[in-house]
mmCIF file of the N, C-alpha and C atoms, coordinates in Angstrom:
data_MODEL
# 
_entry.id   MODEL 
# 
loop_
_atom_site.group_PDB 
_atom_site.id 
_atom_site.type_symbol 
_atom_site.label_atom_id 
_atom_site.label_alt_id 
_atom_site.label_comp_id 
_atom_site.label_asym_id 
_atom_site.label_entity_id 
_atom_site.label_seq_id 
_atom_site.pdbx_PDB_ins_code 
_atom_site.Cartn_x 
_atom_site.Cartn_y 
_atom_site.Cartn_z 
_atom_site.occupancy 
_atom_site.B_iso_or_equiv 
_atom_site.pdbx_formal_charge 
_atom_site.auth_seq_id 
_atom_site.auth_comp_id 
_atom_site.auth_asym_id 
_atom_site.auth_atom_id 
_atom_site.pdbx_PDB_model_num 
ATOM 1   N N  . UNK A 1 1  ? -10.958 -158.632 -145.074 1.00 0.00 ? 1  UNK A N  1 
ATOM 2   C CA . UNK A 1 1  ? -12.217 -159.305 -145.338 1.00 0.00 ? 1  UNK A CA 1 
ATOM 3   C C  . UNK A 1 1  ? -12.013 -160.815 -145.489 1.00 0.00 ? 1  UNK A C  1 
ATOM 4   N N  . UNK A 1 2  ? -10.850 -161.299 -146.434 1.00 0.00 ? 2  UNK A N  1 
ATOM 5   C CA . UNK A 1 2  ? -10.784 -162.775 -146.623 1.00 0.00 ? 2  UNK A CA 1 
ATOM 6   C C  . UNK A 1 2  ? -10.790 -163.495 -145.104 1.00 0.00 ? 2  UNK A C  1 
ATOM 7   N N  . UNK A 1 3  ? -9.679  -163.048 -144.402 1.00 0.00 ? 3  UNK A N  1 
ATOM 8   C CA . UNK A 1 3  ? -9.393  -163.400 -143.295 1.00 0.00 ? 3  UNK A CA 1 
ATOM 9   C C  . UNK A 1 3  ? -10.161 -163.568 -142.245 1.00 0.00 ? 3  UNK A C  1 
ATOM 10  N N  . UNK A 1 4  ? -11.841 -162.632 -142.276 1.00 0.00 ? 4  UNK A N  1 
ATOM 11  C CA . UNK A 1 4  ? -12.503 -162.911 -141.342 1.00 0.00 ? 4  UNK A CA 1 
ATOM 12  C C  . UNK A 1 4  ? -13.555 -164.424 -141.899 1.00 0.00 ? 4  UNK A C  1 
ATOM 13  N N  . UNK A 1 5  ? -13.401 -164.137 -143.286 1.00 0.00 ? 5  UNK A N  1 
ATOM 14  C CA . UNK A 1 5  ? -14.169 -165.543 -143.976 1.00 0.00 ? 5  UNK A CA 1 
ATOM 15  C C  . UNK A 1 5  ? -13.596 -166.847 -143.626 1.00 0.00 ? 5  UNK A C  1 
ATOM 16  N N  . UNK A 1 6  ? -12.140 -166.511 -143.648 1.00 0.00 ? 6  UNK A N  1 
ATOM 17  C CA . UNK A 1 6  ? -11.343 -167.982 -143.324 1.00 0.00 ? 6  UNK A CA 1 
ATOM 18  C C  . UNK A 1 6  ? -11.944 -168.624 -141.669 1.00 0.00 ? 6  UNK A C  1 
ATOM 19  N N  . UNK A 1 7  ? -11.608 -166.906 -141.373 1.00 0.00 ? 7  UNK A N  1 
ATOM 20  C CA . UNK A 1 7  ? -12.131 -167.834 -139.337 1.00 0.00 ? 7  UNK A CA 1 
ATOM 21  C C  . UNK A 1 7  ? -13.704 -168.293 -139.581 1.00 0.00 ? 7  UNK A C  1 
ATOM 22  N N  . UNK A 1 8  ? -14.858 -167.603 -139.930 1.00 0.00 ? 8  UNK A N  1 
ATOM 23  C CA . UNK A 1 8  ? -15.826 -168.143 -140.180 1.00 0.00 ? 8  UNK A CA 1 
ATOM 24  C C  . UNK A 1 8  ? -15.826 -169.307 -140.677 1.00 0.00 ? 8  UNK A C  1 
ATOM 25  N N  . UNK A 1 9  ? -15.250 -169.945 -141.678 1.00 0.00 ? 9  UNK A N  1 
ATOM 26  C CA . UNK A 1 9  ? -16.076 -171.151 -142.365 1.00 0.00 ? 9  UNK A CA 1 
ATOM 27  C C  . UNK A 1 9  ? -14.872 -172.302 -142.089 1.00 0.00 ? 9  UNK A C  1 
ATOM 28  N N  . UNK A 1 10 ? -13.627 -171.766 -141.390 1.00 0.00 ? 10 UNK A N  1 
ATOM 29  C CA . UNK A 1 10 ? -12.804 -173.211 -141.178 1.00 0.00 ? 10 UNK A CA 1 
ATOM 30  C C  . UNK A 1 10 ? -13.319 -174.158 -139.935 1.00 0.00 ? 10 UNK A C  1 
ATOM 31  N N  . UNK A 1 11 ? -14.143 -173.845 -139.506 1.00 0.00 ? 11 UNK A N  1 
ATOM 32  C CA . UNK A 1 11 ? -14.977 -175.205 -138.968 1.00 0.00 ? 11 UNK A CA 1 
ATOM 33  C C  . UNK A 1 11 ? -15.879 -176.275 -139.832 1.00 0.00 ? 11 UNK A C  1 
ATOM 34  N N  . UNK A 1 12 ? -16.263 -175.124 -140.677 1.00 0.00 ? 12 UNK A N  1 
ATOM 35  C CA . UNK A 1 12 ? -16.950 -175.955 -141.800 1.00 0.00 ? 12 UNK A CA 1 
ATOM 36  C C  . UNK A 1 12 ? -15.968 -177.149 -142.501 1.00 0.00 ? 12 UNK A C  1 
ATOM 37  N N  . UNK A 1 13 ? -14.920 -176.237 -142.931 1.00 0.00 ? 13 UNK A N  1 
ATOM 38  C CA . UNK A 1 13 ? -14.294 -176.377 -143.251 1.00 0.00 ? 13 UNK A CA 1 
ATOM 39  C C  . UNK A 1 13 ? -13.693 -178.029 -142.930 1.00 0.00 ? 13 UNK A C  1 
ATOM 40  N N  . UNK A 1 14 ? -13.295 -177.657 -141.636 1.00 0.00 ? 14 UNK A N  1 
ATOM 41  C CA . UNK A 1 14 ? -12.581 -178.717 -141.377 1.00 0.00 ? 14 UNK A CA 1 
ATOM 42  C C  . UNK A 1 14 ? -13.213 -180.199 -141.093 1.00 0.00 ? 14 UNK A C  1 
ATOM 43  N N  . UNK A 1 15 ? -14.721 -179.812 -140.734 1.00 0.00 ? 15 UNK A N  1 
ATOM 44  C CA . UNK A 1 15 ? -16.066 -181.004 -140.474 1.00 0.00 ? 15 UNK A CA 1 
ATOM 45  C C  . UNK A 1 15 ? -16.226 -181.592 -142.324 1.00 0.00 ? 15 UNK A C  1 
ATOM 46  N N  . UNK A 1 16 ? -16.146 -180.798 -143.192 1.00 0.00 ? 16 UNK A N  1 
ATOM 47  C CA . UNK A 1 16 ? -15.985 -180.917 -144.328 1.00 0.00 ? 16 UNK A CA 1 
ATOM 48  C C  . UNK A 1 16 ? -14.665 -182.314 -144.793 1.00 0.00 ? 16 UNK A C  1 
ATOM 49  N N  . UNK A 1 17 ? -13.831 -181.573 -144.519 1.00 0.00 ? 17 UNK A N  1 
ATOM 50  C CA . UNK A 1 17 ? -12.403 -182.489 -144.964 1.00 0.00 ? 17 UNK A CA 1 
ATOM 51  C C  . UNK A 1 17 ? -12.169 -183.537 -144.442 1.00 0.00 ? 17 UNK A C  1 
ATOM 52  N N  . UNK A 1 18 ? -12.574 -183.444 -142.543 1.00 0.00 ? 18 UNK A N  1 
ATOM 53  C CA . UNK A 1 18 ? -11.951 -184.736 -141.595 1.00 0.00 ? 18 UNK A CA 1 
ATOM 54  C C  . UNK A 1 18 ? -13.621 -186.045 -142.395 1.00 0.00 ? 18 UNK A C  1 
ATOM 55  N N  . UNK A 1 19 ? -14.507 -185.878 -143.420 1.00 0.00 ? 19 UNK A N  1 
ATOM 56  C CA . UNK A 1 19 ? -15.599 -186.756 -143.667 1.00 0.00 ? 19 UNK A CA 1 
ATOM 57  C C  . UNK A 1 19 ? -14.548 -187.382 -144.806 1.00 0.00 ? 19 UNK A C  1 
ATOM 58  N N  . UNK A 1 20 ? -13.573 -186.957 -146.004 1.00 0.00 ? 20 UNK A N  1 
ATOM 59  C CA . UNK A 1 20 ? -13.256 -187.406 -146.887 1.00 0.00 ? 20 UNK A CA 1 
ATOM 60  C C  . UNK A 1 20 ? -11.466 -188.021 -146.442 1.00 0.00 ? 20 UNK A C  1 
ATOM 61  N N  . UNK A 1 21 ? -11.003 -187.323 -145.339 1.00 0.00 ? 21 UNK A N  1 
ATOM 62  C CA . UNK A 1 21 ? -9.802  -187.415 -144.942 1.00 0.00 ? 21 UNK A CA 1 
ATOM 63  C C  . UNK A 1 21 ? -9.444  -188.218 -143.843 1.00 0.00 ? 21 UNK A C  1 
ATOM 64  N N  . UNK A 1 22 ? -8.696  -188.933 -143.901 1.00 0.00 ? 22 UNK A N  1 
ATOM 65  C CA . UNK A 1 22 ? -8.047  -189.796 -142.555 1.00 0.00 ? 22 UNK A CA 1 
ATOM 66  C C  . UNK A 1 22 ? -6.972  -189.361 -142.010 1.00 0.00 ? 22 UNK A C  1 
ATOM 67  N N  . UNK A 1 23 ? -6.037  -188.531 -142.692 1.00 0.00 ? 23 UNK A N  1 
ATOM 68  C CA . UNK A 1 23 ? -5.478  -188.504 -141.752 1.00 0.00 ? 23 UNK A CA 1 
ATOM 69  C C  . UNK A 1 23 ? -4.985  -186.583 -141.254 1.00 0.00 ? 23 UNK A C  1 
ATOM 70  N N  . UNK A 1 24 ? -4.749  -186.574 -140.167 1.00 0.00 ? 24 UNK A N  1 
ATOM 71  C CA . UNK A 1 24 ? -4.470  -184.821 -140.116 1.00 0.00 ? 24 UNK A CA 1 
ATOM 72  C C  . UNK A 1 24 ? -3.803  -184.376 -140.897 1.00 0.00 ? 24 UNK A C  1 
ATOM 73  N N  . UNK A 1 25 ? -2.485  -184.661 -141.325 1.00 0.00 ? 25 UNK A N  1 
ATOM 74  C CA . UNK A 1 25 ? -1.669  -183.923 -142.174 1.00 0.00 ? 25 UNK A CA 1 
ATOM 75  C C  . UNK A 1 25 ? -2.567  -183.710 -143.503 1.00 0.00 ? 25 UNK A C  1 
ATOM 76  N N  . UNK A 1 26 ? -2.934  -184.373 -144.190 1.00 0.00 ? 26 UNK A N  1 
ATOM 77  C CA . UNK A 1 26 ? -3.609  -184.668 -145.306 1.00 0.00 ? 26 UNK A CA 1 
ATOM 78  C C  . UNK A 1 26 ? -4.664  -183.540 -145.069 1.00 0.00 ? 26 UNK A C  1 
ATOM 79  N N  . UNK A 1 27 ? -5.527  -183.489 -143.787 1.00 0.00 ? 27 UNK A N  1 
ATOM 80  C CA . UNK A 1 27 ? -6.734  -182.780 -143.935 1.00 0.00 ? 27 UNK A CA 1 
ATOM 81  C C  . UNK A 1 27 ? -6.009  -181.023 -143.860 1.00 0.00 ? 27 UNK A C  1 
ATOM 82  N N  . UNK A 1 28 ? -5.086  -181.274 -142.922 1.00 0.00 ? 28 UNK A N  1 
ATOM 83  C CA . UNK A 1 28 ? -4.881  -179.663 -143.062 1.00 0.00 ? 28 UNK A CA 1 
ATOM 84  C C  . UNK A 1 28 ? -3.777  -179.069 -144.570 1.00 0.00 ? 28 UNK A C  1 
ATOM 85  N N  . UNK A 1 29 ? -3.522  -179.920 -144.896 1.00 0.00 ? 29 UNK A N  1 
ATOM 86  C CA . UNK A 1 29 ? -3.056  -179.919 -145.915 1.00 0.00 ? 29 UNK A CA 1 
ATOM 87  C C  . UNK A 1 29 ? -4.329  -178.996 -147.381 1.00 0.00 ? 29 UNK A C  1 
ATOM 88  N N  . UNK A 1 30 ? -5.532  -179.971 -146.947 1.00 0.00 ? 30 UNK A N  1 
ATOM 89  C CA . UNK A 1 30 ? -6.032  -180.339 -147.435 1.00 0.00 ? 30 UNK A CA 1 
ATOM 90  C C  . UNK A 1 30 ? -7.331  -177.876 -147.350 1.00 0.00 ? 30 UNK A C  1 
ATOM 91  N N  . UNK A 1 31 ? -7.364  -178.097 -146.195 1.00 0.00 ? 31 UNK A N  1 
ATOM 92  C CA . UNK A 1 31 ? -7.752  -176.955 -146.357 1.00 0.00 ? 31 UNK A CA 1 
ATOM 93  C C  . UNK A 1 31 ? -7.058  -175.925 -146.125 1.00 0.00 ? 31 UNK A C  1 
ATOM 94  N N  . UNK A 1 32 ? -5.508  -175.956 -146.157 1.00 0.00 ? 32 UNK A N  1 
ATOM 95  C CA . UNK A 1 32 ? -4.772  -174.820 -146.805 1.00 0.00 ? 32 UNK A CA 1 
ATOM 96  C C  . UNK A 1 32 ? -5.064  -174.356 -148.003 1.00 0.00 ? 32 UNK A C  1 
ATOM 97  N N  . UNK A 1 33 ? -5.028  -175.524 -148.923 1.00 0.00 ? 33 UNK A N  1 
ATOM 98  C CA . UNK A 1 33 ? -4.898  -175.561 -150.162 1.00 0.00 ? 33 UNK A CA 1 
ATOM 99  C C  . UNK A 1 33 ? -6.378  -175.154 -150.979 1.00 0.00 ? 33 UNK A C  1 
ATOM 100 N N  . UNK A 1 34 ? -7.185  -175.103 -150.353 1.00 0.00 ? 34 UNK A N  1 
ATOM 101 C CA . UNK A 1 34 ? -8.729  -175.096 -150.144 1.00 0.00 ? 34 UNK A CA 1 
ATOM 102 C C  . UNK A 1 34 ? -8.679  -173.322 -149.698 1.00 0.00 ? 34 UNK A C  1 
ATOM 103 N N  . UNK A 1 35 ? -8.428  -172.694 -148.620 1.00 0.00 ? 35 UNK A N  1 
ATOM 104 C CA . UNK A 1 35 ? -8.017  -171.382 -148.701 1.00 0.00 ? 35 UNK A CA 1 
ATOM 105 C C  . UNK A 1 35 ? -6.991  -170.277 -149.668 1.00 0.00 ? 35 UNK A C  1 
ATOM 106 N N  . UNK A 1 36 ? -6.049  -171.133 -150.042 1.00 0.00 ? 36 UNK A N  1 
ATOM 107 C CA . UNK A 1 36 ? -5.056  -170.514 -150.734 1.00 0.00 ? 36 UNK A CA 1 
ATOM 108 C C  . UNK A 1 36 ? -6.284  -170.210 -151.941 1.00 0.00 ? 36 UNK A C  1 
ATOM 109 N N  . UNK A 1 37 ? -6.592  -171.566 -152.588 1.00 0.00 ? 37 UNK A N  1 
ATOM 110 C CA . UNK A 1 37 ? -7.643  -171.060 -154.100 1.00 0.00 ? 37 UNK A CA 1 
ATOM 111 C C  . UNK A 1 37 ? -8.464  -170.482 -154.123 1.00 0.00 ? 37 UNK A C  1 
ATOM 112 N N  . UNK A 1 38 ? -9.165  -170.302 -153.067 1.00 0.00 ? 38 UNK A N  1 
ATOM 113 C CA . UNK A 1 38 ? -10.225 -169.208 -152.464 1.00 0.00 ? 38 UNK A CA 1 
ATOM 114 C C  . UNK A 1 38 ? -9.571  -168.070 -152.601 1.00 0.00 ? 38 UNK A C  1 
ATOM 115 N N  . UNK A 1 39 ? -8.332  -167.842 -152.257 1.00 0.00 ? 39 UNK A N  1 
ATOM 116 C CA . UNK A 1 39 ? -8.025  -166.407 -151.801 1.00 0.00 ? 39 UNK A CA 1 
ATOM 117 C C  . UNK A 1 39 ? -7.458  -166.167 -153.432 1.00 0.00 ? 39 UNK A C  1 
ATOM 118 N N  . UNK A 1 40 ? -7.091  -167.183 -154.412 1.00 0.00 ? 40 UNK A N  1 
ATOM 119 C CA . UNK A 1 40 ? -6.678  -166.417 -155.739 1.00 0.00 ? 40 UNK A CA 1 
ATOM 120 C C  . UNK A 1 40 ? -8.143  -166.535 -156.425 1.00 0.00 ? 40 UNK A C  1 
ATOM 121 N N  . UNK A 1 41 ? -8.683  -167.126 -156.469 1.00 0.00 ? 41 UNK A N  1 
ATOM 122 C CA . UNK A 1 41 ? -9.976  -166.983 -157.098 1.00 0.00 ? 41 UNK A CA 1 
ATOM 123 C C  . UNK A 1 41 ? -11.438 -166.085 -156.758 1.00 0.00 ? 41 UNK A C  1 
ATOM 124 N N  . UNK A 1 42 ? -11.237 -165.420 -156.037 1.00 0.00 ? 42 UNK A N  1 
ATOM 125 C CA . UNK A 1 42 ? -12.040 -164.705 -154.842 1.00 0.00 ? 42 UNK A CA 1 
ATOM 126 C C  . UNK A 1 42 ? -12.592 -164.149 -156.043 1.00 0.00 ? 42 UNK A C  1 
ATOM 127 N N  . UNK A 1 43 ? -12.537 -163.333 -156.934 1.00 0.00 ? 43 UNK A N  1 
ATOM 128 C CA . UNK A 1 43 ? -13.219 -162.754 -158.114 1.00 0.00 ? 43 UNK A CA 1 
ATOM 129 C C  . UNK A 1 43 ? -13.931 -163.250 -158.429 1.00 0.00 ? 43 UNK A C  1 
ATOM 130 N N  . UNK A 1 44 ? -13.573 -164.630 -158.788 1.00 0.00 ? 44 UNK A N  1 
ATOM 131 C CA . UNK A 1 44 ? -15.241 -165.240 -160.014 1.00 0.00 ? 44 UNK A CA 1 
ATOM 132 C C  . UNK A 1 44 ? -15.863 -165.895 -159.136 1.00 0.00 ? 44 UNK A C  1 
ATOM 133 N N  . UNK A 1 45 ? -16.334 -164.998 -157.500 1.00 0.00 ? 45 UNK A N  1 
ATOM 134 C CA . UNK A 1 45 ? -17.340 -165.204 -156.896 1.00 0.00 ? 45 UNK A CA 1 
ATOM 135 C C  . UNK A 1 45 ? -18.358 -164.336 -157.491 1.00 0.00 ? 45 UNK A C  1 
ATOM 136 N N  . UNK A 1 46 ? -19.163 -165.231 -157.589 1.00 0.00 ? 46 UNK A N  1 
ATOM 137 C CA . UNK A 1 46 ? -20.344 -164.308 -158.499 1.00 0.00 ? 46 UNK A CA 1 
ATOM 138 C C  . UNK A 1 46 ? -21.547 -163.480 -157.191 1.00 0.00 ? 46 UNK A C  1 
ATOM 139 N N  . UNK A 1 47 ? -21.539 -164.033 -156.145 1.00 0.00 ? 47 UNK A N  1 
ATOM 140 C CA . UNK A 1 47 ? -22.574 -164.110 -154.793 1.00 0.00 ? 47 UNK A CA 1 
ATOM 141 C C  . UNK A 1 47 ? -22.033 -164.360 -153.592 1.00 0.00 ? 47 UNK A C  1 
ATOM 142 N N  . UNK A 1 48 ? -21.872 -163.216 -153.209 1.00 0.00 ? 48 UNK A N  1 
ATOM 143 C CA . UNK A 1 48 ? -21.302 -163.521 -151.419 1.00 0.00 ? 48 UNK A CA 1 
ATOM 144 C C  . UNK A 1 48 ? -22.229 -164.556 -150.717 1.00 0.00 ? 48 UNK A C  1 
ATOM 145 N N  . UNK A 1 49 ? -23.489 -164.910 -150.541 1.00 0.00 ? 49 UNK A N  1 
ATOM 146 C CA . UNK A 1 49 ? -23.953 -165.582 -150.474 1.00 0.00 ? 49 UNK A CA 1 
ATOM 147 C C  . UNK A 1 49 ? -23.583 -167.043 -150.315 1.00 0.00 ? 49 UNK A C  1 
ATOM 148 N N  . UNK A 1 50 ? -23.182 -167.475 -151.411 1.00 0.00 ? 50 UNK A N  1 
ATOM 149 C CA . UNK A 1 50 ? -22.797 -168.851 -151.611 1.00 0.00 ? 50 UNK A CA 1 
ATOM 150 C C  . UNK A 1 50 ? -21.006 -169.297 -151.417 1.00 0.00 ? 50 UNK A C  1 
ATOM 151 N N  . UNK A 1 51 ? -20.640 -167.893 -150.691 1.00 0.00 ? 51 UNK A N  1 
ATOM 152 C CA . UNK A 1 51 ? -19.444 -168.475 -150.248 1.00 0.00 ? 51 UNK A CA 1 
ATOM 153 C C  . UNK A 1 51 ? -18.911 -169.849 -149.592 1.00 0.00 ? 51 UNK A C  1 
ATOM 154 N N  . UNK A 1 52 ? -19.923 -170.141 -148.788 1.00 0.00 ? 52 UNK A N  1 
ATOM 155 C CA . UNK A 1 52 ? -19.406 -171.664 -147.858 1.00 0.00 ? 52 UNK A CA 1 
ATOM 156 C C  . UNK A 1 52 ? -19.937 -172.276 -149.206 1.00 0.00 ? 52 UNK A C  1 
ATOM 157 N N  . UNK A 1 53 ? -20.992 -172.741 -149.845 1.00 0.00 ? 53 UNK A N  1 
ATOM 158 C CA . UNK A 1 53 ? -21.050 -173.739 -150.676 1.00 0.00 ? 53 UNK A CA 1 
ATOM 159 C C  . UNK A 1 53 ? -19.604 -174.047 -151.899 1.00 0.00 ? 53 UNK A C  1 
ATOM 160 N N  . UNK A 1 54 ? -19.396 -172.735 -152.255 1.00 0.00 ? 54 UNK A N  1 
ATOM 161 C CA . UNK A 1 54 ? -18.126 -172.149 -153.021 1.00 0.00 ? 54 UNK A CA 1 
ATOM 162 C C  . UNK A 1 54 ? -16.980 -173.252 -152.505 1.00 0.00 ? 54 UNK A C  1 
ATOM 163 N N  . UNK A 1 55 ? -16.756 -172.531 -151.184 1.00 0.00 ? 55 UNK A N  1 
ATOM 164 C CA . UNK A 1 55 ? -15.400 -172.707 -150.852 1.00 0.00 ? 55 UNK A CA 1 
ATOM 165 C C  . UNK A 1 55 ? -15.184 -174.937 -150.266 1.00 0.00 ? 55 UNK A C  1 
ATOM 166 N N  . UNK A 1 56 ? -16.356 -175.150 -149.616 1.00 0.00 ? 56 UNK A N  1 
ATOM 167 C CA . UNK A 1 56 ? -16.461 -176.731 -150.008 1.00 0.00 ? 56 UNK A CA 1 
ATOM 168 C C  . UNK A 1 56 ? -16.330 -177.270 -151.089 1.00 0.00 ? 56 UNK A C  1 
ATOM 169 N N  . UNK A 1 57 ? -16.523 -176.636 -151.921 1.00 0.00 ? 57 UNK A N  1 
ATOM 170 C CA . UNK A 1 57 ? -16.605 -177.022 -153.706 1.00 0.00 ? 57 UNK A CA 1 
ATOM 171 C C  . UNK A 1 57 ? -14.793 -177.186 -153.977 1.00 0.00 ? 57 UNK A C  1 
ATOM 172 N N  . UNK A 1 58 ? -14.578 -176.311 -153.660 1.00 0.00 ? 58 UNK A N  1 
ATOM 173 C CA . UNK A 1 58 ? -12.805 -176.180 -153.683 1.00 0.00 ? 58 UNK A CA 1 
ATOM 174 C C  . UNK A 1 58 ? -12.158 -177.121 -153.430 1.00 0.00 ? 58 UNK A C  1 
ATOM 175 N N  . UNK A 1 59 ? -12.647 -177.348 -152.099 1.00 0.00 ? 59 UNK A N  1 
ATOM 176 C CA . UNK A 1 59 ? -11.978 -178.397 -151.268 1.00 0.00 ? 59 UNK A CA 1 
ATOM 177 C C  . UNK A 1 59 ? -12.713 -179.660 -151.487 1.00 0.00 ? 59 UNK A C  1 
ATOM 178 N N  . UNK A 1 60 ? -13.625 -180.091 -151.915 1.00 0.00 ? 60 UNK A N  1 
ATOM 179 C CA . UNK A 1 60 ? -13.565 -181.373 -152.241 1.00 0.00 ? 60 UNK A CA 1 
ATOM 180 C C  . UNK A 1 60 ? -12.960 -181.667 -154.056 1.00 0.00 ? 60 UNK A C  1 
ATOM 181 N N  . UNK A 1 61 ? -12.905 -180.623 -154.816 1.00 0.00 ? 61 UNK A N  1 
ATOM 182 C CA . UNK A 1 61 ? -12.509 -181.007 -155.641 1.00 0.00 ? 61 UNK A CA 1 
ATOM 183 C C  . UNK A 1 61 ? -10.953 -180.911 -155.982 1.00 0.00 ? 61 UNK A C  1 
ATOM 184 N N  . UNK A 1 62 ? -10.442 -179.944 -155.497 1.00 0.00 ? 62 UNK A N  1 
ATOM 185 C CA . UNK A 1 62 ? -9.118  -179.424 -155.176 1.00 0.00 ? 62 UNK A CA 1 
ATOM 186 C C  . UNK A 1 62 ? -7.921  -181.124 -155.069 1.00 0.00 ? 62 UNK A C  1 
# 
């Protein structure tokens, strides 16, 4: 299940990161690290729903 979420929203994803990020390493860096906490925190999703808002939340604060 995670894994089909990751292919879904890493476009988001990545339109997300390359707005705050300059450079590639940094951005993919940037939403590894952004998936990894997703995938340990996946529980105190309260609403499948708001997964993409969720998982941007990660990654810009991350």
């Amino acid at each position: 299940m995670f894994v089909s979420l990751v292919k879904q929203y890493e476009d988001v994803l990545y339109r997300t990161a390359s707005r705050l990020l300059n450079n590639d390493e940094d951005l993919a860096d940037a939403m590894q690290d952004a998936f990894i906490s997703a995938y340990e925190k996946l529980h105190t999703l309260k609403n499948d729903e708001y997964f993409n808002t969720w998982i941007c939340k990660i990654l810009i604060y991350k």
